[in-house]
C-alpha positions as CSV (number, residue, x, y, z in Angstrom):
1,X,84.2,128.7,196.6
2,X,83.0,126.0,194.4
3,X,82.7,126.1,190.7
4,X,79.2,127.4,189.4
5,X,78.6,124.5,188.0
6,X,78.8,122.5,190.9
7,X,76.0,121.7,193.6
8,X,77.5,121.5,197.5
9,X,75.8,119.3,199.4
10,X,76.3,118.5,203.2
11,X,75.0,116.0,205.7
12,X,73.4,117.9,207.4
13,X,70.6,118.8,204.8
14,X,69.6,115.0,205.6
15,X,69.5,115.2,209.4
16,X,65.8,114.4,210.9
17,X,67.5,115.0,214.0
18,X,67.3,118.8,212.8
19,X,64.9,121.8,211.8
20,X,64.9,123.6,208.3
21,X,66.5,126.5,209.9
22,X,68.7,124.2,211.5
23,X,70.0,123.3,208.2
24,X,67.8,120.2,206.9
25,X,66.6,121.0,203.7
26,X,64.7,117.2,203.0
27,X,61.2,116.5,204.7
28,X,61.4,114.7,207.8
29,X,60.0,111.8,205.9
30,X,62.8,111.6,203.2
31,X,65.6,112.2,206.6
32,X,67.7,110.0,208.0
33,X,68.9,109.7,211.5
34,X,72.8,110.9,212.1
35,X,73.9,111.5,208.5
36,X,77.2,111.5,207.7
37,X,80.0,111.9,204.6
38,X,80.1,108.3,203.9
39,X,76.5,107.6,203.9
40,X,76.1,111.0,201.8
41,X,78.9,109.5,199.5
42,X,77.1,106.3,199.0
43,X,73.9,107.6,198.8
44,X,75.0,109.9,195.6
45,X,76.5,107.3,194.0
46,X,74.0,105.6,193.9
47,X,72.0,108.2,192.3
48,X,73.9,108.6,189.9
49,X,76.6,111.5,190.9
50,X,79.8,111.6,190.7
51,X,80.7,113.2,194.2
52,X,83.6,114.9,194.7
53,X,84.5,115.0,198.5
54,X,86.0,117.5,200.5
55,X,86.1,116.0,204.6
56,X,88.1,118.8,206.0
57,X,85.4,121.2,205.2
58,X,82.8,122.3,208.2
59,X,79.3,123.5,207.8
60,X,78.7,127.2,208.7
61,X,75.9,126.1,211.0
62,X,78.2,123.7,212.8
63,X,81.5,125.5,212.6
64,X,82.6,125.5,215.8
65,X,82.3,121.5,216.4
66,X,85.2,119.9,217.1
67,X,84.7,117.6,214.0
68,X,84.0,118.9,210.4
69,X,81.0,117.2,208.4
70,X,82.4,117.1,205.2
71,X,80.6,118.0,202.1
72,X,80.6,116.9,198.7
73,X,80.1,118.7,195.1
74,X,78.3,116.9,192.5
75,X,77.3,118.4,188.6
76,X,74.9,120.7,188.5
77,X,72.1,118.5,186.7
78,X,68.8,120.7,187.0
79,X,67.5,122.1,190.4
80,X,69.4,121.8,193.8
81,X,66.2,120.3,195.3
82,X,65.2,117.5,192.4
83,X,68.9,116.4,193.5
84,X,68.3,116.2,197.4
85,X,65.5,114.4,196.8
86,X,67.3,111.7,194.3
87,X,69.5,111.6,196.8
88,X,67.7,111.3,200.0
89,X,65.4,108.6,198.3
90,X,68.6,106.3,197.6
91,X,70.1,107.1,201.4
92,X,66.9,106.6,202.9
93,X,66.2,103.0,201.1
94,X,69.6,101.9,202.7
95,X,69.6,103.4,206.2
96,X,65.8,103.7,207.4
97,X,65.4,106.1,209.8
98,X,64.7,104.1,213.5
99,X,61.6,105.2,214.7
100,X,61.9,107.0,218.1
């Protein structure tokens, strides 16, 4: 279990490939297509988090995939949500999502 103090945050919450109760927890409009840890990792950086990464871990949604996700923990600095969207806005602005 992470800390209290610390946000987790997975791939998958950016996923416009998925529904909310699939496990995206942006707006369609904010997602990105095929999300992963790297991209997530970048995309935190860049908002100004200091990620720290755990790759062996495995979504509960997704657990019995062959590969795990990853996730990452970053400071709690407000609401989970105001950080998705940080977030999200910096990883959309580098990988647009293709349009179907």
């Amino acid at each position: 279990m992470p800390e209290k103090d610390k946000l987790v945050i997975w791939p998958i919450y950016f996923d416009a490939a998925r529904s909310r109760a699939e496990g995206r927890m942006v707006s369609r409009q904010d997602a990105v297509n095929d999300p992963n840890l790297d991209m997530l990792i970048t995309a935190s950086l860049k908002s100004g988090f200091k990620p720290e990464i755990e790759r062996e871990k495995k979504h509960p949604k997704t657990w019995h995939l062959e590969e795990s996700s990853g996730r990452i923990l970053v400071a709690k600095k407000g609401s989970k949500s105001s950080a998705l969207k940080r977030i999200a806005g910096s990883m959309k602005s580098k990988y647009k999502k293709k349009s179907r």
